[in-house]
C-alpha positions as CSV (number, residue, x, y, z in Angstrom):
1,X,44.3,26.6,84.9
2,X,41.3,25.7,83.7
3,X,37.7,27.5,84.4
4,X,34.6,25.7,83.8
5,X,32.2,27.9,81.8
6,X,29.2,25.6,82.8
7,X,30.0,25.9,86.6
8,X,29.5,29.9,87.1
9,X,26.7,30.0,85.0
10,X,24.6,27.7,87.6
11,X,22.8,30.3,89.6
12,X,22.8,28.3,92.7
13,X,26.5,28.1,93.0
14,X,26.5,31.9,91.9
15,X,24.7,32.3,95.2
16,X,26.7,30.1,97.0
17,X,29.7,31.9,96.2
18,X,28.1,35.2,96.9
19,X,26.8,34.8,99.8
20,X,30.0,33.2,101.3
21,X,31.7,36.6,100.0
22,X,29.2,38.5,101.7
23,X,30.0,36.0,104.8
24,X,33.4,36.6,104.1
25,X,33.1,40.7,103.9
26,X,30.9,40.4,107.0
27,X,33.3,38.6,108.8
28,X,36.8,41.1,108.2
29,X,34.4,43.8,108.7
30,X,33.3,42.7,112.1
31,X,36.4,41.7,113.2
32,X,37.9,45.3,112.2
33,X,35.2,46.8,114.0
34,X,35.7,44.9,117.3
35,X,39.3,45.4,117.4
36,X,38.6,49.3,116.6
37,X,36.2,49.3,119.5
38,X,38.4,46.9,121.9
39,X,41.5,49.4,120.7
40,X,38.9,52.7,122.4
41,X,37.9,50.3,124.5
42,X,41.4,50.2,126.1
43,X,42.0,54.2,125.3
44,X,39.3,55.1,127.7
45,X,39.9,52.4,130.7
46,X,43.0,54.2,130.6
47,X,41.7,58.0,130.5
48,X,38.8,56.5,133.1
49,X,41.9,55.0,135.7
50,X,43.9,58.7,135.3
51,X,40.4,60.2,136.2
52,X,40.3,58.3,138.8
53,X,43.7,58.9,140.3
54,X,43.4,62.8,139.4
55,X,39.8,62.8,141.6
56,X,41.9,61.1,144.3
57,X,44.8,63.6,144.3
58,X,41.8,66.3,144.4
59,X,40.6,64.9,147.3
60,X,44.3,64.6,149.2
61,X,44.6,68.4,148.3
62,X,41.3,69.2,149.7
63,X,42.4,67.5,152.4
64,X,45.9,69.0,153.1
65,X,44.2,72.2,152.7
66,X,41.7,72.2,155.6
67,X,43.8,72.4,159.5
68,X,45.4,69.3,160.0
69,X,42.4,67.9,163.0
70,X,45.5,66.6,165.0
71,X,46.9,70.2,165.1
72,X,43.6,71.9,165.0
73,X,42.0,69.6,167.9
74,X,45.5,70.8,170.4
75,X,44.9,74.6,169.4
76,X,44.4,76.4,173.5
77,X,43.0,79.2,175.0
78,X,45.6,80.6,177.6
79,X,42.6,79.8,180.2
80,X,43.3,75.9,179.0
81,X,46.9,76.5,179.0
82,X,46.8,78.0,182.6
83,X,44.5,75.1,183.7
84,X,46.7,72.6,182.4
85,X,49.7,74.3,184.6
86,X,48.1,74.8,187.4
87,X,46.9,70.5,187.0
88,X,50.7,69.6,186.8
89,X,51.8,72.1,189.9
90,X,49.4,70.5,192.1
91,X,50.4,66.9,190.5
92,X,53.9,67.6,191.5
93,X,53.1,68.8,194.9
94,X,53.7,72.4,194.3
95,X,51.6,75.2,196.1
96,X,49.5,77.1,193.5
97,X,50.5,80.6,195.3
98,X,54.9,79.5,194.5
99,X,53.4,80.6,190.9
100,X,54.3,84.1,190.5
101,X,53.5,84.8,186.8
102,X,52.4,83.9,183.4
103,X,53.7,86.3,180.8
104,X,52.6,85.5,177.1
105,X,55.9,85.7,174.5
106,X,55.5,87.1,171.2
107,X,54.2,84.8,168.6
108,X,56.8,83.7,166.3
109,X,56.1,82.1,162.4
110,X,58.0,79.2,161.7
111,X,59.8,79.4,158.4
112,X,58.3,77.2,155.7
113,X,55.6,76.4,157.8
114,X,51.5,77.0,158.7
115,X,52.7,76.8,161.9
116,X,53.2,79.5,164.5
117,X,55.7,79.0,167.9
118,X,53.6,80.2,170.9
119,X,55.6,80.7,174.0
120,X,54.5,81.6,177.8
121,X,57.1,82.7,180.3
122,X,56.5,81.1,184.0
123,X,57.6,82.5,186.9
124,X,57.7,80.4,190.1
125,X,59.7,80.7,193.5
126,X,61.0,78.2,196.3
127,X,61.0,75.4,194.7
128,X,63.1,72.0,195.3
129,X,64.7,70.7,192.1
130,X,62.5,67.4,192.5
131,X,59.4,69.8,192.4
132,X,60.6,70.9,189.6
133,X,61.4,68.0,187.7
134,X,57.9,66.6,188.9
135,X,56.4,69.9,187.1
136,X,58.6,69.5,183.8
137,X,57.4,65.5,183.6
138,X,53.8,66.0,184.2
139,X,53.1,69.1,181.7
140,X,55.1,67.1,179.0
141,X,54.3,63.7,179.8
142,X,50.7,64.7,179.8
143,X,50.6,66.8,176.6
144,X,53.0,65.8,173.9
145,X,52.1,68.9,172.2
146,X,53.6,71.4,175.4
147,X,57.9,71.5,175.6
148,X,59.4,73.2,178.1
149,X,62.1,74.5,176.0
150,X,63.9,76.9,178.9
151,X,64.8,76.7,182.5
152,X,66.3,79.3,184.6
153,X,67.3,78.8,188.0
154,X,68.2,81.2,190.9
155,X,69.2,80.1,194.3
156,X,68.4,83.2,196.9
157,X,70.5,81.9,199.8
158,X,73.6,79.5,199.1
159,X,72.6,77.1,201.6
160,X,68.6,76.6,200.7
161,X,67.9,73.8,198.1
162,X,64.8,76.5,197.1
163,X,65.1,78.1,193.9
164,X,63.7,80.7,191.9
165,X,62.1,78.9,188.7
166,X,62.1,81.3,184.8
167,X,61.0,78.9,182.9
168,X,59.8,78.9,179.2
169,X,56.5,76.3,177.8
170,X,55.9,76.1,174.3
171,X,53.7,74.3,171.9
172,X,52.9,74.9,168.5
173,X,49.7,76.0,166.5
174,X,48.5,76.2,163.2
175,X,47.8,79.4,161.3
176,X,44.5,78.8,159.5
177,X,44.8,82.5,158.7
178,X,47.0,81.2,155.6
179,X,44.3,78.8,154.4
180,X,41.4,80.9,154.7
181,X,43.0,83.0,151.3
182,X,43.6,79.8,149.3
């Protein structure tokens, strides 16, 4: 190979050549550059999507945290409850004064749960069985949340079709006592 003295002592071509070097420099160095910022580039669309998802996790946990409003909206008095008996006796033709009694059963936790069991014990007399399957249709088919989860029956006199009605209703609550220390 073969240089030609005369050729790199022109000072035009010397700053031909140099400034396509400095082209050249400028050119890797920009392109290492952008693919070092499209690489972070990437890095953080992937932290930002994460921090995303997290915030929306946050917000589900918020949100399991607070009373369910399905569950919170059912919660009763035992003046709602009693109204919403004495509405399905007089749906099911039954006279208000056959209701003896009302007696409130312990509240019971359920395992596992933010839920507590609240039972009331009925007491009604003389009643035909149609009466009281009349009764049992209207409370539950009217609020999903009430089950009548016992039935007693007790026939006075062998040849009446009147019975003596123990029943238990129950429906579910939820404790927000739990929540409030969370």
């Amino acid at each position: 190979m073969h240089i030609n003295p005369t050729a790199s002592k022109n000072p035009a071509t010397q700053r031909t050549a140099l400034t396509a070097g400095v082209f050249v420099l400028a050119a890797v160095l920009a392109w290492t550059q952008w693919h070092a910022l499209a690489s972070t580039r990437d890095t953080h669309r992937q932290g930002l999507a994460q921090l995303e998802t997290m915030r929306a996790d946050a917000d589900q946990i918020a949100l399991l945290r607070r009373a369910p409003q399905t569950v919170a909206g059912q919660t009763r008095t035992s003046q709602e409850l009693l109204v919403q008996v004495a509405a399905a006796l007089g749906a099911a033709g039954i006279d208000r004064a056959l209701w003896n009694d009302s007696v409130p059963e312990p509240t019971v936790r359920l395992p596992q749960s933010d839920y507590r069991r609240v039972g009331t014990r009925m007491y009604l007399t003389s009643l035909t069985l149609q009466q009281l399957a009349a009764f049992v249709h209207h409370l539950e088919s009217h609020d999903a949340t009430l089950h009548v989860t016992a039935i007693n029956l007790t026939n006075r006199e062998r040849e009446s079709a009147l019975f003596d009605v123990d029943l238990v209703l129950r429906h579910r609550c939820f404790e927000e006592l739990y929540w409030a220390f969370l």
